[in-house]
C-alpha positions in Angstrom: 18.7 14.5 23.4 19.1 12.4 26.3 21.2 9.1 26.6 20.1 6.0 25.2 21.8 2.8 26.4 23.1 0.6 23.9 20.5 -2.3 24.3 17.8 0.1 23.1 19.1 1.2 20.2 20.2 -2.2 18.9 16.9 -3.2 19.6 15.4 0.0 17.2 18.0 -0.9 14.5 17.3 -4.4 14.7 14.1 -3.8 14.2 14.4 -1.7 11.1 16.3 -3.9 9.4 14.0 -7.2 9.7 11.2 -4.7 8.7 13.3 -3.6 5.5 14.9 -6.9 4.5 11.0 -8.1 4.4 10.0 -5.3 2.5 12.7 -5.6 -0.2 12.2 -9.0 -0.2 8.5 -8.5 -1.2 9.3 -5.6 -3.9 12.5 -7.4 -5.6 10.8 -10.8 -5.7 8.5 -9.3 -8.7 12.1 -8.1 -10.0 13.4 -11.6 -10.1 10.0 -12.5 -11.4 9.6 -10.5 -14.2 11.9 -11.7 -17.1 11.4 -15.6 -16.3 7.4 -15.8 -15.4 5.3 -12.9 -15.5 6.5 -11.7 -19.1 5.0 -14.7 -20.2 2.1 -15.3 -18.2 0.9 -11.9 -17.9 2.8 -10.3 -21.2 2.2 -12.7 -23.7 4.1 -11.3 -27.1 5.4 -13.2 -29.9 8.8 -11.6 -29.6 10.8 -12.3 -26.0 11.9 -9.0 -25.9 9.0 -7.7 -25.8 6.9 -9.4 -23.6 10.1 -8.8 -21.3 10.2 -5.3 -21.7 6.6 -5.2 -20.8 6.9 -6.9 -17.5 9.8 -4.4 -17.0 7.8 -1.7 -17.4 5.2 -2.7 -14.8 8.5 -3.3 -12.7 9.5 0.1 -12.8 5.3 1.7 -12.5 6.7 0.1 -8.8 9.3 3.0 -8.4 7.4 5.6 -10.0 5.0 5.4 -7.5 7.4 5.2 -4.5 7.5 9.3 -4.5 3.7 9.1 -4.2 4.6 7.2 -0.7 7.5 8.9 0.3 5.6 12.2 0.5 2.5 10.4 1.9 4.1 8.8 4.4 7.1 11.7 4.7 4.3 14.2 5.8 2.7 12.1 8.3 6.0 10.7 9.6 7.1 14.7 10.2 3.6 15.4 11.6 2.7 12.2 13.8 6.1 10.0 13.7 8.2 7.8 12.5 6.7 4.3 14.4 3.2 4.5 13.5 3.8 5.1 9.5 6.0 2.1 9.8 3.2 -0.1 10.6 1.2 1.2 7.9 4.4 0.9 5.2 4.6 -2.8 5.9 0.8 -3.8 6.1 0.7 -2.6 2.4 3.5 -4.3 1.1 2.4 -7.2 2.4 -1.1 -6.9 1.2 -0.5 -6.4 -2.2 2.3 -8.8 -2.9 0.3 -11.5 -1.2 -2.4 -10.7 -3.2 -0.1 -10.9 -6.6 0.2 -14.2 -6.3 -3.8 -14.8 -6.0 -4.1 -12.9 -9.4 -5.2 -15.3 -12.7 -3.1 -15.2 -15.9 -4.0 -13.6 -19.0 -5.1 -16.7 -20.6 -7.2 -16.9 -17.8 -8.8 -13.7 -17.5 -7.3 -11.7 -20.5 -6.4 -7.8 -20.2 -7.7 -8.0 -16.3 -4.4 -10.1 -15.6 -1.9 -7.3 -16.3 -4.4 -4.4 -14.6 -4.4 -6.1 -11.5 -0.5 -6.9 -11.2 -0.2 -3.3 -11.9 -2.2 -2.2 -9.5 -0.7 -4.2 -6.8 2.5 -3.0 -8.1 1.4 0.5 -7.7 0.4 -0.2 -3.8 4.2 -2.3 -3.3 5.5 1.4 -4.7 3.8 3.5 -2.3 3.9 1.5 0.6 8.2 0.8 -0.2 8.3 4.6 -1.2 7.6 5.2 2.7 8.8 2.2 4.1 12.8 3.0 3.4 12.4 7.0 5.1 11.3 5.5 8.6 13.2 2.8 9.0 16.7 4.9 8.5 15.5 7.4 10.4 14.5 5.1 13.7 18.2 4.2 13.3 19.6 7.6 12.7 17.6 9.3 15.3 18.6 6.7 18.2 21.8 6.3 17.3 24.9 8.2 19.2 26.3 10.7 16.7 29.1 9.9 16.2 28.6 6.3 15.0 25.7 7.5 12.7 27.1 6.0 9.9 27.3 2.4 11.3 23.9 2.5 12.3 22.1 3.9 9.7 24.1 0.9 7.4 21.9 -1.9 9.0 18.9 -1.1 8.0 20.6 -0.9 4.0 21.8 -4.7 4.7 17.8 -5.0 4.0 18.2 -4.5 1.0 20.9 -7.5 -0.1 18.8 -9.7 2.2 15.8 -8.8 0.7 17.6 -10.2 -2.9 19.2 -13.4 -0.9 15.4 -14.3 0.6 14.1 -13.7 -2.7 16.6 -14.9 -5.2 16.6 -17.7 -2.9 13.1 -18.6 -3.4 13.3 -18.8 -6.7 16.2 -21.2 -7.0 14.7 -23.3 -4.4 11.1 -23.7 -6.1 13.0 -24.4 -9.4 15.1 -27.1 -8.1 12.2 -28.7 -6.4 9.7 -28.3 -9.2 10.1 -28.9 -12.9 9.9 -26.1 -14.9 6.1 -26.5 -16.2 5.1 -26.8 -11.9 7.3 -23.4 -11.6 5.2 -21.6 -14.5 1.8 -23.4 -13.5 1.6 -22.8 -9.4 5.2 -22.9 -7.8 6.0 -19.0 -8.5 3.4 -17.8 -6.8 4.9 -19.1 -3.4 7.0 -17.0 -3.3 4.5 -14.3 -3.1 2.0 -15.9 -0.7 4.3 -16.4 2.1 5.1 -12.7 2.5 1.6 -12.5 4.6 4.0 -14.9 6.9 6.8 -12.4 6.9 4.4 -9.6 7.3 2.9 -10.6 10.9 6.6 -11.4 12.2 7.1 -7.9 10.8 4.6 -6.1 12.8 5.1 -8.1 16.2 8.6 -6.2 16.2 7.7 -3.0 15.3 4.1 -2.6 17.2 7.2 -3.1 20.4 9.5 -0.2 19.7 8.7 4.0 20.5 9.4 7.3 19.0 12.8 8.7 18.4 14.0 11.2 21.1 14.5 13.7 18.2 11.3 13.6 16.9 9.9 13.2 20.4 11.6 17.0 21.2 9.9 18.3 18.1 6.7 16.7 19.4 7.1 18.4 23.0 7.5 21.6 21.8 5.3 21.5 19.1 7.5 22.3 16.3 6.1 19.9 13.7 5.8 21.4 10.6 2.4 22.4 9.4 3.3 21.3 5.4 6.8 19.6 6.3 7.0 19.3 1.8 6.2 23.1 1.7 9.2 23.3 4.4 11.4 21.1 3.7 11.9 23.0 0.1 11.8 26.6 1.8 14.8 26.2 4.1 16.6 23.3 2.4 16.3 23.2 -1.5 20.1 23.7 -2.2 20.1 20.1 -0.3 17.5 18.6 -2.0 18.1 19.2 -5.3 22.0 18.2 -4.6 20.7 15.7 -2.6 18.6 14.4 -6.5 22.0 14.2 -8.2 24.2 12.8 -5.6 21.6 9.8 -4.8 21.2 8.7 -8.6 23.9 6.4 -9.5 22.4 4.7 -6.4 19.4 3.6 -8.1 20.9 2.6 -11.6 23.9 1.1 -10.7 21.3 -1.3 -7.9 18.8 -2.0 -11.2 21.8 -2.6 -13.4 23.3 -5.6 -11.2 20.5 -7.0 -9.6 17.9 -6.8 -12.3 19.2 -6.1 -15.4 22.2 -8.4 -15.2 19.5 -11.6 -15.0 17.9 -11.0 -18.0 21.2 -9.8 -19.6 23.1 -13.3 -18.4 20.3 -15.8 -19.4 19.3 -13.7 -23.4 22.9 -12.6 -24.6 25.3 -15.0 -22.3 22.9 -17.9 -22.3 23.4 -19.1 -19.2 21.3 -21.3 -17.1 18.5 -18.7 -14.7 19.8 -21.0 -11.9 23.6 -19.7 -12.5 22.8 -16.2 -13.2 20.9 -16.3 -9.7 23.8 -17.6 -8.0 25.6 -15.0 -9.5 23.7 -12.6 -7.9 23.5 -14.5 -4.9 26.7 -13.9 -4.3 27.5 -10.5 -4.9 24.2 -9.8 -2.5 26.3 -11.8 0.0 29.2 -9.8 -0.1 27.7 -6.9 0.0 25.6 -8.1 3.3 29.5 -8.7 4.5 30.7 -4.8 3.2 27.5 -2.4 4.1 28.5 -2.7 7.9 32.1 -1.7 7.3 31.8 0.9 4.9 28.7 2.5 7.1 31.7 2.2 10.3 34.3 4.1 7.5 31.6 6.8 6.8 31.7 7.6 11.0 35.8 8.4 10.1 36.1 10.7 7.2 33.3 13.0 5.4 30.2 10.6 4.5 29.9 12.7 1.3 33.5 12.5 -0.2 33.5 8.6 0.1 30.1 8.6 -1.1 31.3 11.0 -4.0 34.5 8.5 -4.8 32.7 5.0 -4.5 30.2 6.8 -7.0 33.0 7.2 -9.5 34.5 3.9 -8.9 31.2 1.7 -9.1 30.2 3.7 -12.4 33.8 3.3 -14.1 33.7 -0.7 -12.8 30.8 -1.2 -14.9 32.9 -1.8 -18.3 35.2 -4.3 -17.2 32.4 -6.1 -15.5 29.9 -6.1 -18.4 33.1 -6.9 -20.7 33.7 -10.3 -18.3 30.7 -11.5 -18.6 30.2 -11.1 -22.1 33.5 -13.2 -22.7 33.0 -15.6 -20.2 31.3 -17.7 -22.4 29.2 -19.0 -19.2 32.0 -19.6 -17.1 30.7 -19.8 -14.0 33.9 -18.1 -11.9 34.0 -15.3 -14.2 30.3 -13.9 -13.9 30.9 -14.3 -10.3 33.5 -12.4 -10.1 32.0 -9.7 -12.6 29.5 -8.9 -10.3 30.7 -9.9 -6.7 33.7 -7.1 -7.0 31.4 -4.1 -8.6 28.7 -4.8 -6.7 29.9 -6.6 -3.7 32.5 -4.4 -3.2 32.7 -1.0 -4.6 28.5 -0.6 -4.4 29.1 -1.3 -0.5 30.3 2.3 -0.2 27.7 3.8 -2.3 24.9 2.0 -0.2 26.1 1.5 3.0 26.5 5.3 3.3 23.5 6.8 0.8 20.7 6.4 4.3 23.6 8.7 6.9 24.8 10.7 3.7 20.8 12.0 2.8 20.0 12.2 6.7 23.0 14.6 7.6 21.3 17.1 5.2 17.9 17.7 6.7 17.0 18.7 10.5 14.2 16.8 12.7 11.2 18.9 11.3 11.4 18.0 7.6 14.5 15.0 7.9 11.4 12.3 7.0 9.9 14.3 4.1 13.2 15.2 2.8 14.8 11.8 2.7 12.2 10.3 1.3 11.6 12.9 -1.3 15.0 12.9 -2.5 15.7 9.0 -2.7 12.1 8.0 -3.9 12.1 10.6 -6.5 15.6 9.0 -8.0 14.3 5.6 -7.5 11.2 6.6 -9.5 13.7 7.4 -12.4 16.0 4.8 -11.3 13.0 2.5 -12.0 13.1 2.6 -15.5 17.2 1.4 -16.0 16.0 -2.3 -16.5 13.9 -1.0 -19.4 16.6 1.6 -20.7 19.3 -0.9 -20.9 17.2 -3.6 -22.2 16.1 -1.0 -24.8 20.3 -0.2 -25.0 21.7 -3.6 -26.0 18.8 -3.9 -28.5 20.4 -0.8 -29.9 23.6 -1.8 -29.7 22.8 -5.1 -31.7 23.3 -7.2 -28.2 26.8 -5.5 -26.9 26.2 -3.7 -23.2 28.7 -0.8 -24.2 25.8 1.8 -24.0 24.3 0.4 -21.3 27.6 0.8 -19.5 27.9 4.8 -20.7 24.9 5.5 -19.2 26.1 4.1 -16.0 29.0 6.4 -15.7 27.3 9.0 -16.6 25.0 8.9 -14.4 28.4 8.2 -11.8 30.1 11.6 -13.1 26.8 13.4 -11.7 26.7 11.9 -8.5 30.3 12.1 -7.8 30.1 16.1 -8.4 26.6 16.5 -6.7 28.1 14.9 -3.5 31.6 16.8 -3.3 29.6 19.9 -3.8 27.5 18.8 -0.4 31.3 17.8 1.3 32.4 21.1 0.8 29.1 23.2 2.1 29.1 20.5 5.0 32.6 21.4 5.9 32.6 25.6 5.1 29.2 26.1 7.0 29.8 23.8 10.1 33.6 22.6 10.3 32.2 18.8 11.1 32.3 16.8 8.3 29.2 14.6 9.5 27.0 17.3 11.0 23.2 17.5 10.7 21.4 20.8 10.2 19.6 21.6 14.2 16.4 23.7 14.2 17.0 27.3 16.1 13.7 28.5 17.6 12.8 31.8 16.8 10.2 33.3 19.3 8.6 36.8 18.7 8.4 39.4 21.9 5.4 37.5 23.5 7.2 33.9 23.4 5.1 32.3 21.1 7.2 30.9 17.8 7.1 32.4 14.3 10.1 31.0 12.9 11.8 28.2 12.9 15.0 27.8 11.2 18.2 25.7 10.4 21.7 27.3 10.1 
């Protein structure tokens, strides 16, 4: 691959992660969303926990469907490239959440209300579920090898500023509005100015080009015919590794930054205004972290620290869940039990996950298999708002359970990645390297196999 100055590939990673922070900021806003206004606009149920779980579970239809996109979107991105699938990732997100916030309540239109918001939900899924592949991979694929890491961190901070901008959004409209303007026409703000976002969104990445790795692919004509088909004949160990080193990911994320709302303002009764703040300011430190723990990834094996800050954030989860539960609203406290487990120790979990899942495919198939594996754990990751809402119900109102299930899930992913640290470093000797695709010509010169050492 040939030299790329510094300008351009700040401008490629800059542009992935304004395209990503938009994106999360469209599919977390429902997140936010769900347990204070669409449970009871859309959900209506005598019994809170209910018409919450409900609006949770059209929350997590949103991940299940993100597979449905990643291989969508992973094919074509491994067939055409990664720019053009961008453009269609963000048009769709855009769409649909604009159009949630045109949709008419149940007491408006009755059972219609909750169809349509899950079938815009269902297009945020797919059109996420391809989103996340491309824009990692514009950064991986430009970036100089060894300072993969850092790179492929920026587009993650669009994640926390995804939850800032939307978390955001909330608090504003509820300071400025009384609470019956919120419920009546303020919320769905929110939602409508994402078409806003969305044009910025496409003016930036309608200006940037292929990546020189898939570009070589592209000049040789490599591409995978069935890059699914492919990616599962020549790398299956790594995906399937890949699946259990990538989960904790998702549940820990759904724990803190949706679960934890609901959790703070039905059990802890505090104010939704603090327990935003809250999560405010964990997002904020982990904005701060990402950066620094993608830079430490680029020093030692990206799996081992991915396989310890696994352990740690799962095993963090008791003391945290324990502080809040005695803080009796204390405002310092709930900070502090999420800004530390999820400002701090998460940082090392996400700020690593996009260069971690990158290092284990080659050019051919590194769209489709990146997208496979953290969709496919997203889609079950989906459903931990509902599981530990279902959990403390169980548990008569205590979080213990919910909190074994988290480092569970930890234990997994921890062994999973030091698995991949030890193949990484018996097979190549670099603790970072990426799989390269060998051509295999037959006696005539024309290829019949293509494979990856």
């Amino acid at each position: 691959m040939k030299d790329i100055d510094t300008r351009t590939v700040n401008r490629v990673v800059a542009s992935s992660l304004i395209g990503a922070t938009i994106e999360w900021y469209d599919f977390f806003l429902y997140g936010v969303m769900a347990s204070i206004v669409l449970n009871r606009l859309y959900f209506p149920a005598d019994d809170v926990l209910t018409s919450t779980m409900l609006a949770y579970a059209t929350f997590a239809v949103g991940f299940l469907t993100r597979p449905i996109g990643g291989i969508i979107f992973g094919h074509f991105g491994d067939r055409i490239g990664r720019k053009s699938m961008l453009v269609f990732t963000l048009m769709i997100m855009g769409i649909s959440t604009f159009l949630i916030g045109l949709i008419p309540t149940y007491a408006q239109i009755g059972f219609w209300a909750p169809a349509l918001l899950l079938l815009m939900r269902v297009f945020q899924g797919i059109g996420l579920g391809g989103e996340w592949g491309g824009a990692v991979l514009m950064a991986y694929e430009y970036a100089p090898e060894k300072k993969r890491g850092f790179y492929t961190s920026i587009p993650q901070l669009g994640l926390s500023f995804g939850i800032l901008l939307s978390a955001a959004t909330v608090a504003i409209l509820s300071n400025l509005l009384t609470d019956a303007q919120f419920l009546s026409w303020g919320w769905r703000l929110g939602f409508l100015i994402s078409c806003l976002l969305v044009i910025v969104g496409l003016w930036i990445r309608l200006n940037i080009f292929e990546t020189p790795a898939f570009a070589d692919v592209k000049e040789q004509r490599l591409e995978a015919k069935v890059p699914l088909a492919d990616l599962f004949q020549r790398f299956s160990g790594n995906v399937f590794l890949g699946l259990g080193a990538r989960h904790i990911d998702g549940v820990f994320f759904n724990i803190f930054s949706v679960f934890s709302i609901s959790y703070l303002t039905q059990n802890v009764h505090v104010s939704r205004n603090d327990a935003l703040m809250a999560l405010m300011a964990g997002a904020l430190v982990l904005s701060i972290c990402i950066p620094i723990a993608g830079a430490l990834s680029d020093r030692m094996s990206r799996a081992k620290l991915y396989g310890i800050a696994s352990l740690v954030s799962a095993l963090s989860v008791f003391p945290a869940f324990y502080t809040m539960s005695q803080s009796g609203g204390n405002q310092l406290l709930i900070w502090l039990a999420i800004i530390i487990p999820y400002g701090v120790f998460y940082s090392a979990v996400y700020g690593n996950v996009a260069g971690f899942l990158c290092d284990l495919f080659d050019a051919r198939v590194r769209y489709t298999g990146i997208s496979f594996v953290y969709q496919m754990t997203s889609a079950v990751a989906g459903m931990t708002a509902l599981i530990a809402t279902f959990l403390v119900k169980l548990n008569d109102g205590q979080p213990w359970l919910v909190c074994l299930y988290v480092v569970l899930s930890g234990i997994l992913s921890t062994v999973c990645a030091l698995i991949i640290a030890r193949k990484q470093s018996r097979h190549s000797g670099n603790k970072n390297a990426a799989p390269q695709w060998q051509v295999k010509p037959d006696s005539s010169g024309v290829v019949r196999e293509v494979t990856s050492p």
